[in-house]
Backbone of each chain as nested JSON, in Angstrom:
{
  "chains": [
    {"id": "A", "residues": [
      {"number": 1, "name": "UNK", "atoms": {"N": [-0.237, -12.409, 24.15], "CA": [1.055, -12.094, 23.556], "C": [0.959, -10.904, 22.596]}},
      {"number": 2, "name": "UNK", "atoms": {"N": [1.982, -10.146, 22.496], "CA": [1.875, -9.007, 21.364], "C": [2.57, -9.206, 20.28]}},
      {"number": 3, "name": "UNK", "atoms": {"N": [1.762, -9.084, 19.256], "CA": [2.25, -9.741, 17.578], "C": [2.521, -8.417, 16.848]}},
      {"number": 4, "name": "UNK", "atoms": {"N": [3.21, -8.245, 16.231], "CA": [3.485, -7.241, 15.059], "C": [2.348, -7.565, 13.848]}},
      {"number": 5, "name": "UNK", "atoms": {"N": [1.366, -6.603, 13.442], "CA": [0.893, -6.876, 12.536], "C": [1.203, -5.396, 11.052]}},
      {"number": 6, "name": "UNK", "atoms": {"N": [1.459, -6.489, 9.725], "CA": [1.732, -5.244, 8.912], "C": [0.775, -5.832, 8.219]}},
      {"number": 7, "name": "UNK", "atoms": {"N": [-0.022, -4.165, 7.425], "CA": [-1.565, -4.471, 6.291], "C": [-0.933, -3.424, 5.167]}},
      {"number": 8, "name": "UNK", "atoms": {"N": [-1.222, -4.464, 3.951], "CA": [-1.139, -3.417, 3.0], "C": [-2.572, -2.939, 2.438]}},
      {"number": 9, "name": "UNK", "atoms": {"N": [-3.002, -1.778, 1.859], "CA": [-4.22, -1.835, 1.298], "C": [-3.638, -1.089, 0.085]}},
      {"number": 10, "name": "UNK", "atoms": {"N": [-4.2, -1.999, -1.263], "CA": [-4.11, -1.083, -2.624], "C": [-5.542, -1.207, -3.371]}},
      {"number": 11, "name": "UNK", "atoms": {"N": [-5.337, -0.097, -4.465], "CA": [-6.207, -0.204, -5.034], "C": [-6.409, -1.289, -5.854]}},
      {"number": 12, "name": "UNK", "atoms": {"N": [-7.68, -2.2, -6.069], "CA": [-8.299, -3.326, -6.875], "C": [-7.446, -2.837, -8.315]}},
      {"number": 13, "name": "UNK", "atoms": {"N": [-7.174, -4.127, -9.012], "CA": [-6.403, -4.5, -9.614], "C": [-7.008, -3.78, -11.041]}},
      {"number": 14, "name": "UNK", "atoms": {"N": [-8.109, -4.044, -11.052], "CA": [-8.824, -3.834, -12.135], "C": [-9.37, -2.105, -12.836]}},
      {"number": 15, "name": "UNK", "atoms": {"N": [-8.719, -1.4, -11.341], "CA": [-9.157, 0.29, -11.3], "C": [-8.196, 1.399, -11.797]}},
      {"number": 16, "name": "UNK", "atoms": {"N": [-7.911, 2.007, -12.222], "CA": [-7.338, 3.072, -12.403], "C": [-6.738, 3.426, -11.166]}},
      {"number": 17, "name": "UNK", "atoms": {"N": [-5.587, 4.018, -10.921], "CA": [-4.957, 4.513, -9.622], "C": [-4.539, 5.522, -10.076]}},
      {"number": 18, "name": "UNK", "atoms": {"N": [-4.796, 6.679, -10.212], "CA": [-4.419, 7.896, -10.466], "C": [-2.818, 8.217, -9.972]}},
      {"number": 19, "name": "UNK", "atoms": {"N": [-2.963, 8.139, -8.959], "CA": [-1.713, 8.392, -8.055], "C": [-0.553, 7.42, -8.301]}},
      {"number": 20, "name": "UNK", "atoms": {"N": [-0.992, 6.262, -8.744], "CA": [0.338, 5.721, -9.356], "C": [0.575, 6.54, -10.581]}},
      {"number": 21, "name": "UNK", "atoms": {"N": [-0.499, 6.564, -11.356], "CA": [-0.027, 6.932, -13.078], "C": [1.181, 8.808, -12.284]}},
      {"number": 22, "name": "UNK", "atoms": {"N": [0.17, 9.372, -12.2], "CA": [1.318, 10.513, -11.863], "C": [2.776, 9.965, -11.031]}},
      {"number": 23, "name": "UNK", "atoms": {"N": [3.054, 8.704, -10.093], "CA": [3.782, 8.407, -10.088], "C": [4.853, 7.797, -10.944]}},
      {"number": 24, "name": "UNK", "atoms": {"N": [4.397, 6.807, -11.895], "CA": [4.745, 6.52, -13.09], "C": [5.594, 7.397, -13.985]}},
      {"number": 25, "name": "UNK", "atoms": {"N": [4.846, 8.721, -13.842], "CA": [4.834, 9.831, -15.109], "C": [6.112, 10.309, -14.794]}},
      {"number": 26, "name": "UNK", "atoms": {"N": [6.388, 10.614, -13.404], "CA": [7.116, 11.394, -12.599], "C": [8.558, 11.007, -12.746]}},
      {"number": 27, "name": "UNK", "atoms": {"N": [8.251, 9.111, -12.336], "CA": [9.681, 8.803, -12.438], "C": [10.008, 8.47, -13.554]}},
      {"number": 28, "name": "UNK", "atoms": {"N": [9.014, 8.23, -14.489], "CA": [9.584, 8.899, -16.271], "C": [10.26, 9.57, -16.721]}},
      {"number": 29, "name": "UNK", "atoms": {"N": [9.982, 10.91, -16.251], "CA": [10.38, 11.795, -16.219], "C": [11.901, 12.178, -15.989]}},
      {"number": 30, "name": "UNK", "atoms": {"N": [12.254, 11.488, -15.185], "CA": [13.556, 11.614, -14.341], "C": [14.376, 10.566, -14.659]}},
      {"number": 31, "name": "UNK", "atoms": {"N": [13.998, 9.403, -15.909], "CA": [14.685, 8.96, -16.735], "C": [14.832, 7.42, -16.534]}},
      {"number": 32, "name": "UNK", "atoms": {"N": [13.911, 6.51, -15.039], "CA": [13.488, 5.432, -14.646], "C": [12.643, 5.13, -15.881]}},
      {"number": 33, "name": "UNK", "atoms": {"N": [12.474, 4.583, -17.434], "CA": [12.18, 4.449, -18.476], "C": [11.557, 2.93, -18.222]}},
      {"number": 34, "name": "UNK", "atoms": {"N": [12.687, 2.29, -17.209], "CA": [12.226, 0.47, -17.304], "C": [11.052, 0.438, -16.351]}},
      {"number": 35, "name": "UNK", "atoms": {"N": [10.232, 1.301, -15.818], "CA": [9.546, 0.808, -14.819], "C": [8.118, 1.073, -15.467]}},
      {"number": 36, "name": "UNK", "atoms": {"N": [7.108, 0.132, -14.721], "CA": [5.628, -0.027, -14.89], "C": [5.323, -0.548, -14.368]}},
      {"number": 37, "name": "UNK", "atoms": {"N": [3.49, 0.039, -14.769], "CA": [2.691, -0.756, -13.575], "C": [2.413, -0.398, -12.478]}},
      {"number": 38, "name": "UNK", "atoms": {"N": [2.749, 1.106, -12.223], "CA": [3.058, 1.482, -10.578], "C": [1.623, 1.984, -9.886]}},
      {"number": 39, "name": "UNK", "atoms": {"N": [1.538, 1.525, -8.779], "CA": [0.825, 1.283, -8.273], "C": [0.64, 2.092, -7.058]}},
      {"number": 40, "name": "UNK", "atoms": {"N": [0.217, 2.562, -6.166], "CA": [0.17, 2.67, -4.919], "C": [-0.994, 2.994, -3.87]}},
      {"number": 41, "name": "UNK", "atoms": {"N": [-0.309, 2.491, -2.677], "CA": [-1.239, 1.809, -1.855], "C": [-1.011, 2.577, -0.059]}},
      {"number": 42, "name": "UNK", "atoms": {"N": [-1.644, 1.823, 0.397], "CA": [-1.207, 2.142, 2.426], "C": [-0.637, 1.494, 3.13]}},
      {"number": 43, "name": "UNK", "atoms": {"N": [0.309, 1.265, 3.55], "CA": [1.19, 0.382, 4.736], "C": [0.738, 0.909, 5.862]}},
      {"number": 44, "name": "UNK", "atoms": {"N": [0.414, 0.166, 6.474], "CA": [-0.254, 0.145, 8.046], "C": [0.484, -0.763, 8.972]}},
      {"number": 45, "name": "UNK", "atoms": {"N": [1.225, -0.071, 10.106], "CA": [2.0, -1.188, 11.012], "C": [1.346, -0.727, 12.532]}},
      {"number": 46, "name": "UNK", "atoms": {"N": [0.972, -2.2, 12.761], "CA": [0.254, -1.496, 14.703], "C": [1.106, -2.775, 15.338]}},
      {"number": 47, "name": "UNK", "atoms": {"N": [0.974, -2.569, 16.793], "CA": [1.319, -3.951, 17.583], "C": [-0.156, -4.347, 18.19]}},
      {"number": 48, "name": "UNK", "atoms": {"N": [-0.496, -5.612, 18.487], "CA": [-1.666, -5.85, 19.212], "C": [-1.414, -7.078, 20.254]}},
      {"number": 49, "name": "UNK", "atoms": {"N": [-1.84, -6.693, 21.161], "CA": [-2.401, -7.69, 22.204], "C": [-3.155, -8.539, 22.186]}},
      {"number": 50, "name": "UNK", "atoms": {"N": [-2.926, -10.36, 21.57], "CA": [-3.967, -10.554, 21.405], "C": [-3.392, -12.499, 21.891]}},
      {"number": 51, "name": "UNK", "atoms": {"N": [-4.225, -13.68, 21.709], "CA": [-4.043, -14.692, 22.602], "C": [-3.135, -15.412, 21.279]}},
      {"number": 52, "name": "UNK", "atoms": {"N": [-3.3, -15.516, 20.23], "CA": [-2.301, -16.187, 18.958], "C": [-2.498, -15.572, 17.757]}},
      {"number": 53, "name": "UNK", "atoms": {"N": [-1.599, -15.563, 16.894], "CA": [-1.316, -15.097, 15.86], "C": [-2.922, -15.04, 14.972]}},
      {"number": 54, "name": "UNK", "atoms": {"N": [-3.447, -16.486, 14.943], "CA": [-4.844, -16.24, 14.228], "C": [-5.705, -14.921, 14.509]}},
      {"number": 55, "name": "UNK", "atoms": {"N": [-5.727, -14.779, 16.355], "CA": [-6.833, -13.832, 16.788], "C": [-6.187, -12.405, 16.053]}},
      {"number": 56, "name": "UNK", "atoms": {"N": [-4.966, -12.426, 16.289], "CA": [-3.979, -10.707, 15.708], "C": [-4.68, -10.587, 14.189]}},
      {"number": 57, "name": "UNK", "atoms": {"N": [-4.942, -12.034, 13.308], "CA": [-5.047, -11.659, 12.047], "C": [-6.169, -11.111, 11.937]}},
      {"number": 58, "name": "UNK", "atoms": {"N": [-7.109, -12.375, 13.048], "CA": [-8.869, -11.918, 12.693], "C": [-8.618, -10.258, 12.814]}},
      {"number": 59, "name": "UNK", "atoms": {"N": [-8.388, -9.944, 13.96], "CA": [-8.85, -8.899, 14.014], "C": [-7.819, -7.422, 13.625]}},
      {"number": 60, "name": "UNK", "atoms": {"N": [-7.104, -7.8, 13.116], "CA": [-6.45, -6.899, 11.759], "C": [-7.719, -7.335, 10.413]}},
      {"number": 61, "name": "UNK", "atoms": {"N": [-8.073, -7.889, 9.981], "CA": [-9.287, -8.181, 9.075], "C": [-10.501, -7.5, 9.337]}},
      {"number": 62, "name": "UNK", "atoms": {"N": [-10.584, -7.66, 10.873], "CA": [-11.612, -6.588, 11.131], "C": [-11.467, -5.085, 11.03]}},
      {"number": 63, "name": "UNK", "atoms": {"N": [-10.816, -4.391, 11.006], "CA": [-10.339, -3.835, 11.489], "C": [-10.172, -3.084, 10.082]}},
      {"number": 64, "name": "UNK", "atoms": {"N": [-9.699, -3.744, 9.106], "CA": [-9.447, -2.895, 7.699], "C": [-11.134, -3.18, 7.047]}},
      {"number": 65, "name": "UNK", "atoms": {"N": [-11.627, -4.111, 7.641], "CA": [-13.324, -4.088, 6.737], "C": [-13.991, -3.017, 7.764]}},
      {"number": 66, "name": "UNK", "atoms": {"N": [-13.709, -2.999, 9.21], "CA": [-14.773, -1.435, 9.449], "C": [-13.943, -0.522, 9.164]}},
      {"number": 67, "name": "UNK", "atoms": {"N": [-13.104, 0.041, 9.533], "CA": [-12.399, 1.01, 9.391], "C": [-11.145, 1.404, 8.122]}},
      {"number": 68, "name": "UNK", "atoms": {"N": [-10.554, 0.364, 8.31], "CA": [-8.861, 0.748, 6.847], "C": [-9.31, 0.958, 5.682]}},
      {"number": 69, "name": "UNK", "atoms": {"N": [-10.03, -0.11, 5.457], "CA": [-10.4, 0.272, 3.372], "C": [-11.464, -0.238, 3.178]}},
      {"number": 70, "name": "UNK", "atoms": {"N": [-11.41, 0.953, 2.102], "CA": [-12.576, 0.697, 1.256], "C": [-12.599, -0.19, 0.762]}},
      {"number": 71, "name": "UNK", "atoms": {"N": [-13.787, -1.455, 0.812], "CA": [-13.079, -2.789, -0.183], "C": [-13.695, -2.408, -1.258]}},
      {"number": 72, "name": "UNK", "atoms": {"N": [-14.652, -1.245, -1.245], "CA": [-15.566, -1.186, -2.994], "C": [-13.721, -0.783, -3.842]}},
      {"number": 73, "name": "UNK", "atoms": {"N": [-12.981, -0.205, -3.416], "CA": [-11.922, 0.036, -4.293], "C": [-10.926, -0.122, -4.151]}},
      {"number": 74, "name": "UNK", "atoms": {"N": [-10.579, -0.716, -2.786], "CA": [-9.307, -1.299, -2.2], "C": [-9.424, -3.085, -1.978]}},
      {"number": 75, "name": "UNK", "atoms": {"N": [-8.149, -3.275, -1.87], "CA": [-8.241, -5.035, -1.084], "C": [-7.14, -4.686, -0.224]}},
      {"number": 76, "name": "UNK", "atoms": {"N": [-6.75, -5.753, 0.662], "CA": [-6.25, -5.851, 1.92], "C": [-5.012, -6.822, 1.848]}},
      {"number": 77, "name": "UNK", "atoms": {"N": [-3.75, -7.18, 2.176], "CA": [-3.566, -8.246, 3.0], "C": [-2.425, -7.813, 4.025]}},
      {"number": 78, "name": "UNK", "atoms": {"N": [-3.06, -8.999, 5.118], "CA": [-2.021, -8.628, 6.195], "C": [-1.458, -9.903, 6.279]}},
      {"number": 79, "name": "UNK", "atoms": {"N": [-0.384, -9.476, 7.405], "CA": [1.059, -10.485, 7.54], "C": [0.636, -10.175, 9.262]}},
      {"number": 80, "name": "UNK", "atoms": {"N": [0.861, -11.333, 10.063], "CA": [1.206, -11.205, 11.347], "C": [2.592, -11.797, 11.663]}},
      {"number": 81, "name": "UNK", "atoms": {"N": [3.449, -10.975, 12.454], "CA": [4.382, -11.409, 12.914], "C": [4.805, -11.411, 13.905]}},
      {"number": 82, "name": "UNK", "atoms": {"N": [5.903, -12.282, 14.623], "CA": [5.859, -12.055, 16.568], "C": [7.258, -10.869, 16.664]}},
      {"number": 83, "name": "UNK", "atoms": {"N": [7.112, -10.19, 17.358], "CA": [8.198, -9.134, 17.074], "C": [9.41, -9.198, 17.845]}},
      {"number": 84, "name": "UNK", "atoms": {"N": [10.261, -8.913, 17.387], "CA": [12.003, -9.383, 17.158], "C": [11.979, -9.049, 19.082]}}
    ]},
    {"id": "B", "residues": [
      {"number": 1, "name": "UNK", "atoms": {"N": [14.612, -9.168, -17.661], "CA": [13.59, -10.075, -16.718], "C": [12.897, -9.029, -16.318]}},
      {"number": 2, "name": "UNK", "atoms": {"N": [11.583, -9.306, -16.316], "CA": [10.073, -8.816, -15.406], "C": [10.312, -8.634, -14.067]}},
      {"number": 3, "name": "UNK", "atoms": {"N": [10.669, -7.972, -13.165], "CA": [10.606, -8.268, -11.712], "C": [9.74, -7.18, -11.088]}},
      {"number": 4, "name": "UNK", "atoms": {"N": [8.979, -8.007, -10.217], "CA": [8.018, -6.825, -9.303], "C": [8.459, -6.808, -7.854]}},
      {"number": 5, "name": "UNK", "atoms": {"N": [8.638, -5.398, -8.019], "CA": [9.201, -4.576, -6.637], "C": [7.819, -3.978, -6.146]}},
      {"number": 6, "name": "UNK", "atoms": {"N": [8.31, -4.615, -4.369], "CA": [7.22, -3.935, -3.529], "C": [8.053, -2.906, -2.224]}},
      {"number": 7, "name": "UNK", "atoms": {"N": [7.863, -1.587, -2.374], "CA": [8.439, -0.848, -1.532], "C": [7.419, -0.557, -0.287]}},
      {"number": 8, "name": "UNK", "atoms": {"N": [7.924, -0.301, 0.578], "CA": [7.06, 0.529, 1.815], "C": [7.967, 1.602, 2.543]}},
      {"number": 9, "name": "UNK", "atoms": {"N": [7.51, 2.462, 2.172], "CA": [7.707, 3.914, 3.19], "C": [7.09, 4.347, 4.051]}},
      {"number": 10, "name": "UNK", "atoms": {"N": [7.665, 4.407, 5.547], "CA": [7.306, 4.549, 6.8], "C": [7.837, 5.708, 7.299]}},
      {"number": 11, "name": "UNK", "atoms": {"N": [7.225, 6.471, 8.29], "CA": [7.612, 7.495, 9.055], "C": [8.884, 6.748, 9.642]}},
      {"number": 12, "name": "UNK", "atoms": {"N": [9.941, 7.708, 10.069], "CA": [10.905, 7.434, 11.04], "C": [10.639, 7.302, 11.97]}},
      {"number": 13, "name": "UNK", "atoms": {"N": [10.618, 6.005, 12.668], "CA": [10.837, 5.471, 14.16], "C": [10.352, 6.408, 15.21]}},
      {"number": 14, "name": "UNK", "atoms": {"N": [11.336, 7.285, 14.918], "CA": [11.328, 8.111, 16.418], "C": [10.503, 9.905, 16.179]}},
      {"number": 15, "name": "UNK", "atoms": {"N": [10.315, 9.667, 14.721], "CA": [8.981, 10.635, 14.724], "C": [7.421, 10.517, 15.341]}},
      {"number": 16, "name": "UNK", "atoms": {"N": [6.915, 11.578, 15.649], "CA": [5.624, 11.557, 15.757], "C": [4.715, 11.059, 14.246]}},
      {"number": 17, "name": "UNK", "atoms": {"N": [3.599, 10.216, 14.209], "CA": [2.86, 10.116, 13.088], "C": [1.414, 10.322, 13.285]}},
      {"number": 18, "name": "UNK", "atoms": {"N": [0.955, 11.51, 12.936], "CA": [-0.132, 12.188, 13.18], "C": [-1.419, 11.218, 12.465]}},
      {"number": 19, "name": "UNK", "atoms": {"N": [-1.189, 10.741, 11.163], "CA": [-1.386, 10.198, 10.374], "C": [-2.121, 9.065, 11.504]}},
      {"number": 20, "name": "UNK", "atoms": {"N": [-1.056, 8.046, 11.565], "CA": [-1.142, 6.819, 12.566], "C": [-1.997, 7.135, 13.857]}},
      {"number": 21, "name": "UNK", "atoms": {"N": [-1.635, 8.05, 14.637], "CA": [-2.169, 8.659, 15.554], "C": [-3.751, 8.795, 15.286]}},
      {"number": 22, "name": "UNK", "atoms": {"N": [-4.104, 9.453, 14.727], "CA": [-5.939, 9.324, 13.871], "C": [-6.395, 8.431, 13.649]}},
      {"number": 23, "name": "UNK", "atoms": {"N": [-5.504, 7.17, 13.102], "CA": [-6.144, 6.071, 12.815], "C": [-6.186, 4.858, 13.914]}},
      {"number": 24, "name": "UNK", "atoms": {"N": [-5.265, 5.243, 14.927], "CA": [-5.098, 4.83, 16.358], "C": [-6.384, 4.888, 17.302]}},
      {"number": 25, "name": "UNK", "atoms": {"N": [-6.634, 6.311, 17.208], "CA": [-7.843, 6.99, 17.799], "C": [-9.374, 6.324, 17.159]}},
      {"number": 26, "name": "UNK", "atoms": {"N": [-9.085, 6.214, 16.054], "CA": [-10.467, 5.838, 15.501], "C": [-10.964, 4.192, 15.807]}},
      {"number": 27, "name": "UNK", "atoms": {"N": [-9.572, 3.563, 16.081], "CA": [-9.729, 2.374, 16.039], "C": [-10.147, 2.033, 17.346]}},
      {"number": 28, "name": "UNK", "atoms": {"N": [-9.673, 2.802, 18.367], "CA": [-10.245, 2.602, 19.443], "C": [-11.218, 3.147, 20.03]}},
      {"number": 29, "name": "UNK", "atoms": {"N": [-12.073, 3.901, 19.164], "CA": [-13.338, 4.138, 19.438], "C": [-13.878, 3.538, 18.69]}},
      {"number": 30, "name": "UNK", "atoms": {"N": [-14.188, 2.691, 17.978], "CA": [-14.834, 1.741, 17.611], "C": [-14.266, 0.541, 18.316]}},
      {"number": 31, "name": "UNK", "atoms": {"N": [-13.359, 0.955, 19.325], "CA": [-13.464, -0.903, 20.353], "C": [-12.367, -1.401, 19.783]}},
      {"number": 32, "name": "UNK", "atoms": {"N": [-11.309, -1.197, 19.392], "CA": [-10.362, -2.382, 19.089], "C": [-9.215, -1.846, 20.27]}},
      {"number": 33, "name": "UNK", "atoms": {"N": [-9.124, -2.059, 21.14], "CA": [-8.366, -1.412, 22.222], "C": [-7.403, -1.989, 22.581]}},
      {"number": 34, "name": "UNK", "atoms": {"N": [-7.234, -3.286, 21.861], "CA": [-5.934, -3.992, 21.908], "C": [-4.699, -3.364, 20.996]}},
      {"number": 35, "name": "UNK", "atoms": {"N": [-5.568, -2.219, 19.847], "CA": [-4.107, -2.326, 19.398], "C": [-3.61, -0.99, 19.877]}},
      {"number": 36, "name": "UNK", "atoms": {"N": [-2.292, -1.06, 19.503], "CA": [-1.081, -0.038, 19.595], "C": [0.049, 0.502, 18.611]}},
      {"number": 37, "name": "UNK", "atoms": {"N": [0.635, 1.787, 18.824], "CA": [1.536, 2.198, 17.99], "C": [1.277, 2.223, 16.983]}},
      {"number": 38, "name": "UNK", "atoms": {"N": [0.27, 2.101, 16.094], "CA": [-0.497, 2.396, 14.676], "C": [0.7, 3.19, 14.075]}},
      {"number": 39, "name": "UNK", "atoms": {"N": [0.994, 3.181, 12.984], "CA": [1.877, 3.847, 11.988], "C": [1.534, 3.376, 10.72]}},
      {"number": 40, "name": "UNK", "atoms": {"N": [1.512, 4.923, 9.644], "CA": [0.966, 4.378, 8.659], "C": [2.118, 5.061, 7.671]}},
      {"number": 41, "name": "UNK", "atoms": {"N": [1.731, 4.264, 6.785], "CA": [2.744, 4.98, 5.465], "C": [2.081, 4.482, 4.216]}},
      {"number": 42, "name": "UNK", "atoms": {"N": [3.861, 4.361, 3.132], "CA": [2.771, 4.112, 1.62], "C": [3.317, 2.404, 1.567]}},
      {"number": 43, "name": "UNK", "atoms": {"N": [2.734, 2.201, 0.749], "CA": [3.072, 0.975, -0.197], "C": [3.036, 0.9, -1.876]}},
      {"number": 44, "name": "UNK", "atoms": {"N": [4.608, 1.132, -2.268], "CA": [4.452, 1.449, -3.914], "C": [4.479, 0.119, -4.014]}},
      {"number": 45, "name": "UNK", "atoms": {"N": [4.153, -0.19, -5.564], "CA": [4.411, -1.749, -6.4], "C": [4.734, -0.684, -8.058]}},
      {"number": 46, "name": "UNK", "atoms": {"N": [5.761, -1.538, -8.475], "CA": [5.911, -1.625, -9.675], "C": [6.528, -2.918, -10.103]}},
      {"number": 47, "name": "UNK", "atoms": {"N": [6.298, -2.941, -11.474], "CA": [7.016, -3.819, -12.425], "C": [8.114, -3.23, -12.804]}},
      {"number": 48, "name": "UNK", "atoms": {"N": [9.946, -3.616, -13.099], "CA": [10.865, -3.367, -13.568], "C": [11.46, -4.326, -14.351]}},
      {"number": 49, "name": "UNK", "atoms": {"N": [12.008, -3.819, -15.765], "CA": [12.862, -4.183, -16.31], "C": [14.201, -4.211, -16.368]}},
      {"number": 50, "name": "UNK", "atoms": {"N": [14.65, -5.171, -16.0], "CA": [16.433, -5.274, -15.139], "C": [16.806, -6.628, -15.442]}},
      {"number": 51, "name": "UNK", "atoms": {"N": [18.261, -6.65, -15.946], "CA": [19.155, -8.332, -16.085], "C": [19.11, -8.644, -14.936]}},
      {"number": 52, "name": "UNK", "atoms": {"N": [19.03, -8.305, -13.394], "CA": [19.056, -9.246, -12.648], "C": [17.888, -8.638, -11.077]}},
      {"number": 53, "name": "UNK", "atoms": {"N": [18.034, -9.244, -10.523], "CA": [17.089, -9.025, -8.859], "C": [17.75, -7.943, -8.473]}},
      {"number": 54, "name": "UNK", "atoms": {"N": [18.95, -7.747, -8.545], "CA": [20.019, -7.031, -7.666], "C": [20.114, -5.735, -8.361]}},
      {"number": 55, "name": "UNK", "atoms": {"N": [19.928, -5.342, -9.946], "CA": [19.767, -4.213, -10.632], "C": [18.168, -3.912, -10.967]}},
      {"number": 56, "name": "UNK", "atoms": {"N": [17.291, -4.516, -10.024], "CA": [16.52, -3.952, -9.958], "C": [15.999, -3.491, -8.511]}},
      {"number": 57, "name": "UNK", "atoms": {"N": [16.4, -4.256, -7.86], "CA": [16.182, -3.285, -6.182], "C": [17.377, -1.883, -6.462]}},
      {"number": 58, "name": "UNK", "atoms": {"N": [18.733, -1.555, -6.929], "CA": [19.345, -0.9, -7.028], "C": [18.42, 0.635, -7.586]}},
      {"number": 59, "name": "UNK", "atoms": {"N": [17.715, -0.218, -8.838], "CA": [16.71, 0.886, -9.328], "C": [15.722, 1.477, -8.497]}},
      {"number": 60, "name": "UNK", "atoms": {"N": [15.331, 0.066, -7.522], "CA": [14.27, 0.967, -6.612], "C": [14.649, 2.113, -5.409]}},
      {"number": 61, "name": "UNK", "atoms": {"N": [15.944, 1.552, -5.354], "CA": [16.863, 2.175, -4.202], "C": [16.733, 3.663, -4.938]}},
      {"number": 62, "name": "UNK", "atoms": {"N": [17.458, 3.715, -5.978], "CA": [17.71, 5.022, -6.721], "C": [16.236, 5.947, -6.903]}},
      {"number": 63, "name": "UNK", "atoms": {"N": [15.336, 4.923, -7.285], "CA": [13.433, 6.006, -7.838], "C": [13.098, 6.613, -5.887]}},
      {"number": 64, "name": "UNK", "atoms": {"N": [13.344, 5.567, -5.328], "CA": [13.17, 6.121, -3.359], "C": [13.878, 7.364, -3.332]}},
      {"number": 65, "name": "UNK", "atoms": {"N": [15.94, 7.083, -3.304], "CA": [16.082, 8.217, -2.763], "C": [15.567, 9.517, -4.266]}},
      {"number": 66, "name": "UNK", "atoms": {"N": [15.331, 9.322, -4.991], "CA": [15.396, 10.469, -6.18], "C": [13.954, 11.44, -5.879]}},
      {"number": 67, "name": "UNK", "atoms": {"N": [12.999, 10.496, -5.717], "CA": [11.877, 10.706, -5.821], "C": [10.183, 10.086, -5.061]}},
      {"number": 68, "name": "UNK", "atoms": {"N": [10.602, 9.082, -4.009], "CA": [9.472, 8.55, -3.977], "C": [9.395, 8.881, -2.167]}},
      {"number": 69, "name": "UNK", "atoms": {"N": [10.495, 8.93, -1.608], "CA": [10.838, 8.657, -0.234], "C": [11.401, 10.367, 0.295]}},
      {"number": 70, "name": "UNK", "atoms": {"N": [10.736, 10.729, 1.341], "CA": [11.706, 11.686, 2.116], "C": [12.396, 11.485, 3.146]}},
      {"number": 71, "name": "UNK", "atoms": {"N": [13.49, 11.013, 2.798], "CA": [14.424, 10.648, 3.643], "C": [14.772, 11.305, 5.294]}},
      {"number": 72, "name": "UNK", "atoms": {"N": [13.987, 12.947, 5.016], "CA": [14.907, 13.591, 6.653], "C": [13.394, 12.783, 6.861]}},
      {"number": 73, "name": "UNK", "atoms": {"N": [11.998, 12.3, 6.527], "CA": [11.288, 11.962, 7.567], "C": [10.903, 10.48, 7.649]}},
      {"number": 74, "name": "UNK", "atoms": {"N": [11.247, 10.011, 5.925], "CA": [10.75, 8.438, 6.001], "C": [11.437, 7.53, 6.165]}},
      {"number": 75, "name": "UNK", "atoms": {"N": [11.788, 6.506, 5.976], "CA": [12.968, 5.139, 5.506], "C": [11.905, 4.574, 4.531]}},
      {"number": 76, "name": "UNK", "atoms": {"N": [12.679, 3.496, 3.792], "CA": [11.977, 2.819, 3.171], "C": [12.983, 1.254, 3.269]}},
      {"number": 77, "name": "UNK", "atoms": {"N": [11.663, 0.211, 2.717], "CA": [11.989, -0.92, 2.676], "C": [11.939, -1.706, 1.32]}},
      {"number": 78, "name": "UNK", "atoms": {"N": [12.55, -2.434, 0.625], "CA": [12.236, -2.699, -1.032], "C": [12.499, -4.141, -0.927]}},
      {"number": 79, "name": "UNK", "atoms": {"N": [11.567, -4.977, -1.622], "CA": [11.348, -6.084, -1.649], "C": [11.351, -6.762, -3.295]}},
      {"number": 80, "name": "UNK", "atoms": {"N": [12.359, -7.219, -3.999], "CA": [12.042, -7.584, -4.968], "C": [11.369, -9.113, -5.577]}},
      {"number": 81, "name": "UNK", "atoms": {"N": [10.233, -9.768, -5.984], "CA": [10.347, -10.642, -6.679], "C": [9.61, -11.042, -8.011]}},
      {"number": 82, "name": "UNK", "atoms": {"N": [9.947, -12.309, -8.432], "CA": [9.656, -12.371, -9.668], "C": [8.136, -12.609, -10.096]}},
      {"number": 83, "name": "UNK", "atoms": {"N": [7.629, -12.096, -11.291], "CA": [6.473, -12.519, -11.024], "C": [6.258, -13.514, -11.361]}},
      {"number": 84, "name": "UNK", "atoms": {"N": [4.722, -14.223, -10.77], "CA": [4.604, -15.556, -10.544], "C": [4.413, -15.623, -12.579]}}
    ]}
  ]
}
């Protein structure tokens, strides 16, 4: 069956994200005053061929540990879904 | 109220994503040949300060089109909730 799988990868909680703070700064700037915390990350959407939702996840898991992210500075999670 | 907004910005549908495309390619040379249509984009997170759920996706609506999203190429999706 083919499952919709979506992965987010951000940076570990505990790290500096550069690219948020200049995001942050930016929409400071432009007068978004209530916001923090900003963060950002990778949205990854594929379809896969695979026998049930578990196998789509395993191997979306695989898939961001060889290839998507770095886990020394990223974490992962994915969502499988069956598509509309 | 504290509310954390999770956005994702995606290429448009019916664009090419070169991006996705590379990471398509890579994935299937390392053997994952089940998957397909790879598309990648961002994933912001922030924290907002807003009286309700509804004036704060409004805010995220507004930081997207102002500043976070390019509309002739991306869409975006905004997800608000509270934190745990």
């Amino acid at each position: 069956m083919n499952y919709f799988v979506e992965i987010n990868i951000m940076p570990h909680k505990a790290l500096l994200d550069p690219q948020g703070k200049a995001v942050s700064n930016g929409l400071h700037s432009i007068g978004f005053s209530a916001l923090d915390n900003v963060r950002v990350g990778k949205h990854i959407t594929f379809e896969v061929e695979a026998a049930s939702a578990q196998d789509a996840e395993k191997m979306a898991e695989e898939a961001c540990k060889k290839l998507l992210a770095n886990q020394v500075m990223e974490y992962f999670e994915i969502k499988v879904s069956e598509p509309a």
